[in-house]
C-alpha positions as CSV (number, residue, x, y, z in Angstrom):
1,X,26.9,46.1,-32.9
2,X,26.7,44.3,-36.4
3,X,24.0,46.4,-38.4
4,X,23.1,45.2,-41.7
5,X,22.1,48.2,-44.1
6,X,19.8,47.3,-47.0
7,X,19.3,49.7,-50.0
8,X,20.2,50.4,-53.4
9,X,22.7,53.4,-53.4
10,X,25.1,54.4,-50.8
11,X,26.5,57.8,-52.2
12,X,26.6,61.6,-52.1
13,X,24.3,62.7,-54.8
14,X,21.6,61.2,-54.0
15,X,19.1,62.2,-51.7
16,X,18.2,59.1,-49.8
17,X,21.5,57.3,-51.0
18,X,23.0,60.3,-49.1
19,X,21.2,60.2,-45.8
20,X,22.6,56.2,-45.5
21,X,25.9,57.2,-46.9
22,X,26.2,59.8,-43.5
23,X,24.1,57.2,-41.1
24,X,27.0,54.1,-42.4
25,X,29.8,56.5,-41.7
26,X,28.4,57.7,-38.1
27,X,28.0,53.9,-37.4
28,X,31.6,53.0,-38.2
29,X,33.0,56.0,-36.4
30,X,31.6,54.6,-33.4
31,X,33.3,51.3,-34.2
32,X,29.8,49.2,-35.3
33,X,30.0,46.4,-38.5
34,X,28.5,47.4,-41.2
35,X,27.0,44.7,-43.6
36,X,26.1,46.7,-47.2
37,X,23.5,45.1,-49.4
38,X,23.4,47.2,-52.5
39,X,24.3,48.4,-56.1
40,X,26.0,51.0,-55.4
41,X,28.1,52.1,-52.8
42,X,31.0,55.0,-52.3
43,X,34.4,54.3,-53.6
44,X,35.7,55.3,-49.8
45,X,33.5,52.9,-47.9
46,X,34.6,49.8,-50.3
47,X,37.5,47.9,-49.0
48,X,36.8,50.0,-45.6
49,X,38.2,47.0,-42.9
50,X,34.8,47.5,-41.0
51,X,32.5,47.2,-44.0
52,X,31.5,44.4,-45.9
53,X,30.0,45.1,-49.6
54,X,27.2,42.6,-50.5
55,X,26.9,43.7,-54.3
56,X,23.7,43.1,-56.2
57,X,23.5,43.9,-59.5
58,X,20.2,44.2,-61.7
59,X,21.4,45.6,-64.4
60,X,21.0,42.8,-67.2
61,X,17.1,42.6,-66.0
62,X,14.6,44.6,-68.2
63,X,12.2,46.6,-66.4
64,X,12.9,48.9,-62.9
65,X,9.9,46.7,-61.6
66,X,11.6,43.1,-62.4
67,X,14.8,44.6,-61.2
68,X,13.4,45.6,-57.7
69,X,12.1,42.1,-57.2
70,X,14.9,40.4,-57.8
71,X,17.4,42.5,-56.0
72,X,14.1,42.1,-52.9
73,X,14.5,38.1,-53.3
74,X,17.9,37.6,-53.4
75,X,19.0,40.4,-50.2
76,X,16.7,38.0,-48.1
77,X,17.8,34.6,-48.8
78,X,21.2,36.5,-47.6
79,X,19.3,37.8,-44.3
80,X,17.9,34.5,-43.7
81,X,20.8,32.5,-43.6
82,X,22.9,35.2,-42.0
83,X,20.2,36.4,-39.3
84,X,21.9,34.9,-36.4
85,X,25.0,36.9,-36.8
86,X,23.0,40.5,-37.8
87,X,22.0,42.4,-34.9
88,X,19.8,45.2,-36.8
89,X,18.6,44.6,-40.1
90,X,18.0,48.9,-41.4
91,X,16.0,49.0,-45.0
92,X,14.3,51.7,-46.9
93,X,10.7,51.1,-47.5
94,X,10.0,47.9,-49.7
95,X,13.7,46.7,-50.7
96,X,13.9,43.3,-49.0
97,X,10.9,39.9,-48.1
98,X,13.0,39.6,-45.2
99,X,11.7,41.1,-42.0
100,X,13.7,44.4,-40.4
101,X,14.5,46.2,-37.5
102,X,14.1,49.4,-38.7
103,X,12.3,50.9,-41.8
104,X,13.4,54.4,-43.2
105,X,11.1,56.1,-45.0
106,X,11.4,58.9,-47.3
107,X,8.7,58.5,-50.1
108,X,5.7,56.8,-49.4
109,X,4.1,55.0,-52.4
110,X,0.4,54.5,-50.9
111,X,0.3,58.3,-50.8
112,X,2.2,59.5,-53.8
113,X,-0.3,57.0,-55.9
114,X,-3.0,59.0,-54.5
115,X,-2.1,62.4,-55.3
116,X,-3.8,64.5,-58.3
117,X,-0.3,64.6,-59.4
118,X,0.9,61.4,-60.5
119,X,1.7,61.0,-64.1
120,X,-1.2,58.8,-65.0
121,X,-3.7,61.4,-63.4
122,X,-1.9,64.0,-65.7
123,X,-1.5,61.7,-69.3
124,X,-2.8,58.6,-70.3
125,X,-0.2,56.9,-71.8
126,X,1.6,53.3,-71.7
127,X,4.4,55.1,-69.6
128,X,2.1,56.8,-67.4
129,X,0.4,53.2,-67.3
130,X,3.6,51.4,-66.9
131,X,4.0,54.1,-63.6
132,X,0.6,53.6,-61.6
133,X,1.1,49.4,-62.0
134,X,4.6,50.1,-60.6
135,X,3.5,52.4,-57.8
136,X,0.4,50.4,-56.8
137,X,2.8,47.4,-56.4
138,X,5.1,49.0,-54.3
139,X,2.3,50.7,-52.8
140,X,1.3,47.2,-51.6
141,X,4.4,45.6,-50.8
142,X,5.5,48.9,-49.1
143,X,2.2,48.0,-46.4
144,X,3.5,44.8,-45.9
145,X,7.2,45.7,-45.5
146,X,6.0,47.8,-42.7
147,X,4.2,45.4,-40.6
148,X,7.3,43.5,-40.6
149,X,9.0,46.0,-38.9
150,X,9.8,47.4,-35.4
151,X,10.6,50.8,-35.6
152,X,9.9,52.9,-38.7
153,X,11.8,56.1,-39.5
154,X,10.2,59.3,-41.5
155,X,11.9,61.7,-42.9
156,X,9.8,64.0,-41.8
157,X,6.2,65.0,-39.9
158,X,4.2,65.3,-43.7
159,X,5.8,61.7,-44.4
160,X,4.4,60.4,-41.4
161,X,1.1,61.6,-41.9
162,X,1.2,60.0,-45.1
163,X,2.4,56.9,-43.5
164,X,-0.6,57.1,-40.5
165,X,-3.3,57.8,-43.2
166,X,-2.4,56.4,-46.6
167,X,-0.1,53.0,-45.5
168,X,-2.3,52.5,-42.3
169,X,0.4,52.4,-40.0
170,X,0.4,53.4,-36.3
171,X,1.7,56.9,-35.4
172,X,3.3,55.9,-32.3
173,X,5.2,53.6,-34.3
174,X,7.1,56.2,-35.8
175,X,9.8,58.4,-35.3
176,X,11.0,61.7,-37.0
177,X,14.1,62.4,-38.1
178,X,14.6,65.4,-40.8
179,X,17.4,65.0,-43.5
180,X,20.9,66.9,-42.9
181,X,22.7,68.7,-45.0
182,X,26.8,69.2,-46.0
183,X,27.5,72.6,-43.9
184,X,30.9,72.5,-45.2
185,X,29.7,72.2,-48.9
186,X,26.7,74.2,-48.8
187,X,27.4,78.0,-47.4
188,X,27.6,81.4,-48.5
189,X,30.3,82.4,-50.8
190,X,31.2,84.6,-53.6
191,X,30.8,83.6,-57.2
192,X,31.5,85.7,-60.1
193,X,28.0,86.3,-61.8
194,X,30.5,87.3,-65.1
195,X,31.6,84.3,-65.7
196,X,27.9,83.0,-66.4
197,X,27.4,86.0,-68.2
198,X,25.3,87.3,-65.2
199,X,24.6,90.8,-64.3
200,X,25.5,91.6,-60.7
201,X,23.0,94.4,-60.7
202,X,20.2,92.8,-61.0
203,X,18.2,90.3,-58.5
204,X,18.3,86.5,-59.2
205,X,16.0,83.4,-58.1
206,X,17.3,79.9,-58.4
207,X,15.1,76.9,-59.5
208,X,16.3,73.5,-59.0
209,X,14.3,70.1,-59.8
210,X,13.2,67.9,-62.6
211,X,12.7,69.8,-65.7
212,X,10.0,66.9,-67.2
213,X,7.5,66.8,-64.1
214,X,5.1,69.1,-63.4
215,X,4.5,68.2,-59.9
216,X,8.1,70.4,-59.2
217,X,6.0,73.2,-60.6
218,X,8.1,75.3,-62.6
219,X,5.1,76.6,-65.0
220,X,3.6,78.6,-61.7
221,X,7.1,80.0,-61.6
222,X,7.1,81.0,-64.8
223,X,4.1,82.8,-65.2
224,X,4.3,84.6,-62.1
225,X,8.2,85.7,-63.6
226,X,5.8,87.4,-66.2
227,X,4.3,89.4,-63.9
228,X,7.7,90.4,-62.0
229,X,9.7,92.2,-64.5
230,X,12.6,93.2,-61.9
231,X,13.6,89.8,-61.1
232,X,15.7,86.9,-63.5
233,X,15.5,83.1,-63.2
234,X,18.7,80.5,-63.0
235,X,17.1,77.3,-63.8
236,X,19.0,73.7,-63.3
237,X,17.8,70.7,-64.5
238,X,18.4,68.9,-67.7
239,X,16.5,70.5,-70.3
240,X,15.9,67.4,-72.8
241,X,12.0,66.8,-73.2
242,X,11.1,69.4,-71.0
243,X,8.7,71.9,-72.2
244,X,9.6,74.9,-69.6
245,X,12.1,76.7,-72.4
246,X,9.3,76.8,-75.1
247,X,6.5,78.1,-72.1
248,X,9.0,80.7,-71.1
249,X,9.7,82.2,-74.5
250,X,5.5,81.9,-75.2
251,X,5.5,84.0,-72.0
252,X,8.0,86.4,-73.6
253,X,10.6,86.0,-70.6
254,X,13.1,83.9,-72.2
255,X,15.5,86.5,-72.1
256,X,15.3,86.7,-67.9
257,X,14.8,82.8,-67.7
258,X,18.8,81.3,-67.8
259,X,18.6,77.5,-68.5
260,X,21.9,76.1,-67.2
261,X,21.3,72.4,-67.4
262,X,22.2,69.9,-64.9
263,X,25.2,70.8,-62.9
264,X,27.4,69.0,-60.4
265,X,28.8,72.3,-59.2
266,X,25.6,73.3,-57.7
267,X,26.7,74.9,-54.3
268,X,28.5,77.4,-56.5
269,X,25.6,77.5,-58.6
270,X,23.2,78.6,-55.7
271,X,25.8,81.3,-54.5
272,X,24.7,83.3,-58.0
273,X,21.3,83.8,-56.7
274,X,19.9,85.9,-54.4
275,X,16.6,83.3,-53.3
276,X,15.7,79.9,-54.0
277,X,12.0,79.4,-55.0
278,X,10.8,76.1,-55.4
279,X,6.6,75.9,-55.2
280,X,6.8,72.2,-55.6
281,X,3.0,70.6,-55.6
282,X,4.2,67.5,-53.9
283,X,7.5,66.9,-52.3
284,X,8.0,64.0,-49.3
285,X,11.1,66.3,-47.8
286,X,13.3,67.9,-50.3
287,X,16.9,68.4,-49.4
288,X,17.4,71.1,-52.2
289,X,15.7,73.7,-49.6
290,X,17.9,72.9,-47.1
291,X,21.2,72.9,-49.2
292,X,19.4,76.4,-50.3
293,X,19.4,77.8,-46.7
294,X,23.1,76.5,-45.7
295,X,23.9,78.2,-49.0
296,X,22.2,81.4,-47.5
297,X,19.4,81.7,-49.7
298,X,16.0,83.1,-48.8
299,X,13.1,81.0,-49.8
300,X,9.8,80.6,-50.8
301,X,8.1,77.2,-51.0
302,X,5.1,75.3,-51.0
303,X,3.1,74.1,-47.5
304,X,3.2,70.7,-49.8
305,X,7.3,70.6,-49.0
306,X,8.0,68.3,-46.1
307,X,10.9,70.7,-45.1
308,X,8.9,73.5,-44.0
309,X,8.6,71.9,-40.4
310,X,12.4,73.3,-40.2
311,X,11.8,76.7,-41.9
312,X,11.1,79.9,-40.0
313,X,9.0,82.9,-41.1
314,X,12.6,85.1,-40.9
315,X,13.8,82.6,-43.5
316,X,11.2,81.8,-45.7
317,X,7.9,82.7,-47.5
318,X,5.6,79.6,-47.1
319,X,2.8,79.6,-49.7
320,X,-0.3,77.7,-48.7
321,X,-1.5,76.4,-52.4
322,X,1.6,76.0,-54.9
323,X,-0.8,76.4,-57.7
324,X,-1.4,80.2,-56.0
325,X,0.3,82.3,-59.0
326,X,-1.1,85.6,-57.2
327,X,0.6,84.7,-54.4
328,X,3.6,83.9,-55.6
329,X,3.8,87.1,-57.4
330,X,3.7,88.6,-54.2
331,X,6.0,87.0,-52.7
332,X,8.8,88.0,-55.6
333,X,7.3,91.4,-55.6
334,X,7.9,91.5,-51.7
335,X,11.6,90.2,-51.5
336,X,12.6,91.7,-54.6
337,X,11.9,95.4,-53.6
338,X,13.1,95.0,-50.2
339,X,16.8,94.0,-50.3
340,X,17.6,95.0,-46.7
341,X,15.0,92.2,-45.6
342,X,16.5,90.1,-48.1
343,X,19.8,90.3,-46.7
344,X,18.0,89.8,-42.9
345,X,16.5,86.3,-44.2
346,X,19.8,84.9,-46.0
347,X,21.3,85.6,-42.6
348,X,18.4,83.5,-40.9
349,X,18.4,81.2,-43.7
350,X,22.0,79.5,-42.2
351,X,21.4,80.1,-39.2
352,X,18.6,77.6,-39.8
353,X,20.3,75.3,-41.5
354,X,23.5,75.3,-39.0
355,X,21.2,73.2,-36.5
356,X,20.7,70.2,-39.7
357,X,24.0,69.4,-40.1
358,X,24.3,65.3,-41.3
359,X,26.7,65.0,-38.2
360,X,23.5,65.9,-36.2
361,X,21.0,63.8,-38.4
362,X,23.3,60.3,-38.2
363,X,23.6,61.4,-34.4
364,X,19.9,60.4,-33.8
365,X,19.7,57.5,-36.0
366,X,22.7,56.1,-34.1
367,X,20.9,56.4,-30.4
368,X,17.9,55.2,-32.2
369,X,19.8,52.1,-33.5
370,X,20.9,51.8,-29.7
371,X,17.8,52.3,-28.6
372,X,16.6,49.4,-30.7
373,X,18.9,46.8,-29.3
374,X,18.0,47.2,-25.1
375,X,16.1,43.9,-24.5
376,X,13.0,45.5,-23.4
377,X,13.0,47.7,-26.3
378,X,9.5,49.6,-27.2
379,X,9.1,52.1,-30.7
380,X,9.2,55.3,-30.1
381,X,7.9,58.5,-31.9
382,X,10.1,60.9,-31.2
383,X,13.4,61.1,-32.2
C-alpha cells in the first residue's frame, strides 16, 4: 500500500505530530510506502528507504494564517499530479485543497470558536482579533475539508460530538480512535524529591499546561490550594507572561506552589508527585492525563477533557463543572487524607493506561487504513 501522510509535524513532542509519528512507523513496519508532506519530520524516519520526505517550508511567510495557505496550495498541486500512484491520501483536518481518504481529527475549529473560552470572548484585543479571523477561517475550510473526505478519524467520543454538532458532519461517518501513550517512557519510578529541593513528607499535585491560557484553568487550582493547606503544587509550563506566579503569591501560597518551568524531562518530572490535577475548561483529548496515569498518577479532571471516556472511577476524580472550586477542594481534601486509597488509584491509574499503548492506537488506524482500500469500502464508526 502507498499511503500519502499530509501534516505539519511528524515528531515526539507533540501531541498530534506524535500520534502520526507512531501511525507512520506502524505503517512501515508492515512494509507500506509512506509519502511525507510536511515541515517537520523525525531525524529517524528521514533517509528511511521506505519513506519519502516532501519538505515544505513556510517559514519566510509572515503570518501562521498565510503560512497555512500556502503550505494547503502547494501539498495539493503535489497530490494532484501524483494521485494515480497514491493509494490513501491521510490529512489532519484543514491542511491540504486536495481531496483525502481519511481525515484525522483532533481539534475541531467550528467548536473551539464557539466556546465561552476563546481568547476573543475573554479580551478584546488585536491578537485576540487576529485569533477569531484565524479560527473562523479554519473553521470554514475545516467543513469543507471534511466533505471531501471518506472516512474521518476523532480522537475521541467529545471530538466527535463536536464534529456531529458544530462541523455538521454525519456521526456514522466517524470513527473513534483515542491517542496512545509511550508505556516505556511514561511509568512509575523513583525520583529523588531532594534534588528539586522537595520534601518527601509531604503530598504533592502536578500541573502541567499552558501557563498563558486560562481555558487550562490553573487559577481554580490555585484557589482551591488556598483552601487545602496539606497539600503542595509542582507546576510546568513556561512561566513568561503568565500571571499564575503573582495570583499564587496574592493568595499567599507561593511558598507551596513550585514553578519549575518548561521541562523536557517530564516523565521524571511526574514521578515527584503524588496526583496529577488538571481541571482544564476545554480540552479536545489531552495526552498529558494519559502520560499521568502510565506514570501512575491519580487524577482529577474536568468532564470538559476528552480523555475521561478512558478513565475509571478507581483512577480518577472526574469533576462535572471545572469552574467548581468547592469541588475541587474536595477532591484534594479527599485524596490527600486518604493515602491508602491514593496508593489503590496510582495502581489503577497504569493499569488503565497499559490498555493505550501507541503500539495499540497505530494498530487500529492500520486495519482502518485496510479497511479503506476493499473495493466495496463503506465508513465506519467504530474503530
Amino acid at each position: 500500500m502507498k499511503i500519502c501522510f499530509v501534516t505539519h509535524k511528524v515528531k515526539k513532542g507533540d501531541g498530534q505530530g506524535r500520534v502520526n509519528y507512531e501511525v507512520i512507523v506502524k505503517a512501515i513496519t508492515e512494509g507500506h510506502e509512506v509519502s511525507i508532506i510536511c515541515s517537520e519530520l523525525a531525524e529517524e524516519l528521514q533517509g528511511h528507504p521506505q519513506v519519502t520526505w516532501l519538505k515544505r517550508g513556510t517559514r519566510r511567510i509572515p503570518t501562521l494564517l498565510l503560512q497555512y495557505q500556502w503550505f494547503a496550495l502547494i501539498s495539493a498541486i503535489w497530490i494532484w499530479m501524483n494521485r494515480s500512484k497514491i493509494d490513501l491520501v491521510v490529512v489532519n483536518g484543514f491542511i491540504t485543497y486536495a481531496r483525502s481518504d481519511i481525515n484525522c481529527i483532533h481539534f475541531v475549529h467550528s467548536a473551539w470558536i464557539k466556546s465561552w473560552y476563546h481568547p476573543f470572548r475573554e479580551h478584546k484585543n488585536a491578537r485576540s482579533f487576529y485569533q477569531l479571523i484565524y479560527n473562523g477561517l479554519n473553521a470554514f475550510l475545516e467543513r469543507y475539508a471534511l466533505r471531501r473526505t471518506r472516512q474521518i478519524i476523532a480522537v475521541s467520543q467529545q471530538v466527535k460530538q463536536e464534529l456531529v454538532q458544530d462541523a455538521r458532519v454525519e456521526a456514522q461517518r466517524i470513527a473513534v480512535i483515542p491517542n496512545g501513550v509511550d508505556l516505556n517512557e511514561f511509568y512509575p519510578r523513583t525520583v529523588n524529591r531532594a534534588d528539586y529541593y522537595l520534601a518527601d513528607d509531604r503530598t504533592y499535585a502536578l500541573f502541567a499546561g499552558d501557563l498563558r491560557s486560562r481555558r487550562k484553568n490553573l487559577d481554580t487550582v490555585l484557589a482551591a490550594l488556598a483552601e487545602v493547606k496539606d497539600i503542595e503544587l509542582i507546576v510546568l509550563g513556561y512561566t513568561e507572561r503568565s500571571p499564575y506566579p503573582q495570583l499564587a503569591e496574592q493568595l499567599g501560597i507561593s511558598d507551596r506552589v513550585h514553578f519549575l518551568g518548561y521541562r523536557r524531562d517530564i516523565a521524571d518530572m511526574m514521578s515527584l508527585a503524588d496526583l496529577f490535577i488538571f481541571p482544564s475548561r476545554y480540552e479536545p483529548f489531552s495526552l498529558v492525563i494519559l502520560e499521568a496515569m502510565a506514570s501512575g498518577l491519580p487524577v482529577i479532571t474536568s468532564n470538559r477533557c476528552g480523555v475521561v471516556e478512558l478513565l475509571s472511577d478507581q483512577s480518577a476524580v472526574v469533576i462535572e463543572d471545572p469552574d467548581d472550586t468547592s469541588a475541587l477542594v474536595r477532591a484534594l481534601r479527599e485524596l490527600s487524607s486518604n493515602k491508602e486509597r491514593l496508593e489503590m488509584m496510582a495502581v489503577k491509574a497504569r493499569e488503565d493506561a497499559e490498555s493505550h499503548s501507541w503500539e495499540h492506537m497505530s494498530g487500529k488506524y492500520l486495519r482502518l487504513f485496510h479497511y479503506a482500500m476493499h473495493p466495496k469500502f463503506e465508513t465506519v464508526n467504530q474503530a
